[in-house]
C-alpha positions in Angstrom: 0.0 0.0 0.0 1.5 3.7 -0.8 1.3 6.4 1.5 -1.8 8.2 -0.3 -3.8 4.9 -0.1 -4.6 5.1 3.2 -6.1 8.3 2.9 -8.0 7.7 -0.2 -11.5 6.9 1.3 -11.4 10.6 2.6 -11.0 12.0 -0.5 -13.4 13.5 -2.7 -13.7 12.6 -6.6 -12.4 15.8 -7.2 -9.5 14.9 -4.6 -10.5 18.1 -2.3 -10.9 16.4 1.4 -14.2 15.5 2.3 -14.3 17.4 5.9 -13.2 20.5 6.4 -11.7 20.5 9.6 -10.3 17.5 11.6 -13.5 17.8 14.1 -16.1 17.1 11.6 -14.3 13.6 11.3 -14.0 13.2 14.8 -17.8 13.5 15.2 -18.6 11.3 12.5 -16.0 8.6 14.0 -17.0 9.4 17.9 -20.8 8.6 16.8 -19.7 5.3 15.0 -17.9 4.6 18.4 -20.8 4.7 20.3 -23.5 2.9 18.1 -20.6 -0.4 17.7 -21.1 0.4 21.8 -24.4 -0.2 22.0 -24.7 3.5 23.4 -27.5 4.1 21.2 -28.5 2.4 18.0 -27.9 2.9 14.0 -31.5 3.8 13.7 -31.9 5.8 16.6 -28.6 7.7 15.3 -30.1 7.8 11.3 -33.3 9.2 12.9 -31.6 12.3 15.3 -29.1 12.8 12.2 -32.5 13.3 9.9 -33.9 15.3 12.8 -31.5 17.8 13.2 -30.6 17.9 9.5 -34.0 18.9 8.5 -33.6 22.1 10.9 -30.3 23.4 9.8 -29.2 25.3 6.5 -28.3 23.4 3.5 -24.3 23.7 4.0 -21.2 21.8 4.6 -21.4 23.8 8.1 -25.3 23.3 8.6 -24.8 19.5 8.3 -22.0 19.5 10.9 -23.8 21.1 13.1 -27.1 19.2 12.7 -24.4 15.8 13.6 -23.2 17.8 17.1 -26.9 18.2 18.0 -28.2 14.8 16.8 -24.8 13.2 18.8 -25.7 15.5 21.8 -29.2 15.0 21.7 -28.8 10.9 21.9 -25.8 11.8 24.8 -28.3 13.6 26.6 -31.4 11.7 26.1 -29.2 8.5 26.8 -27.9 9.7 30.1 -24.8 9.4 29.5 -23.4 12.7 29.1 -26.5 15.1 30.5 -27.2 17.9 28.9 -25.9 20.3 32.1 -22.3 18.8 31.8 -22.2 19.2 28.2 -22.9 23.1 28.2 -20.2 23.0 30.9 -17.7 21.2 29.0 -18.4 23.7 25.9 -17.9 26.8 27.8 -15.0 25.3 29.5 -13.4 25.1 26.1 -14.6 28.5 25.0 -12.6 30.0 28.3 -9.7 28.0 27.1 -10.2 28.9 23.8 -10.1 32.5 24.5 -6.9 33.0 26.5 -4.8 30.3 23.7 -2.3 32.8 21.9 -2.9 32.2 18.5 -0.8 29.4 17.0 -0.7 27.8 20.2 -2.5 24.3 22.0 -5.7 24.8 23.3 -5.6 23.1 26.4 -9.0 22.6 28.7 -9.2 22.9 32.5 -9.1 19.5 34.6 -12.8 18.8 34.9 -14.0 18.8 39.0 
């Protein structure tokens, strides 16, 4: 296998990248995680996807964010990760977000 093979399934037709930023991936591959988990189902995930997707704007961006509320949403409705500690977590990387010079590692508060 040559180097580029690896990355070949990620790659458009047109050979442009199919996500735009490395955290649209890690969504994607974070819900796969937890349906092989059992967490919540294919089906449950297909139908939240189709939820939220129907409720954002037609864009690369809209869909990405329809897949954080769809992942959140099942999280949430799971109990795994409650709705409260997710808004926690999200500011807590805003905070860290905002005092990262630019160029450098964000890097998050230890969680209480």
């Amino acid at each position: 296998m040559q180097s580029g093979d690896a990355l070949r399934p990620l790659a458009r037709r047109d050979g442009d990248p199919i996500f735009e930023e490395a955290w649209q991936a890690q969504a994607l591959g974070m819900a796969d995680t937890l349906v092989k988990a059992g967490a919540f189902s294919a089906g449950d995930w297909a139908a939240a996807l189709g939820e939220a997707v129907r409720v954002e704007d037609d864009t690369t961006a809209g869909y990405y964010r329809a897949v954080l509320r769809a992942l959140e949403g099942l999280l949430d409705g799971g109990g795994a990760v409650p709705a409260p500690e997710l808004q926690a977590r999200r500011d807590a990387w805003a905070r860290a977000y905002e005092k990262t010079p630019h160029g450098e590692p964000v890097e998050l508060e230890k969680a209480e």
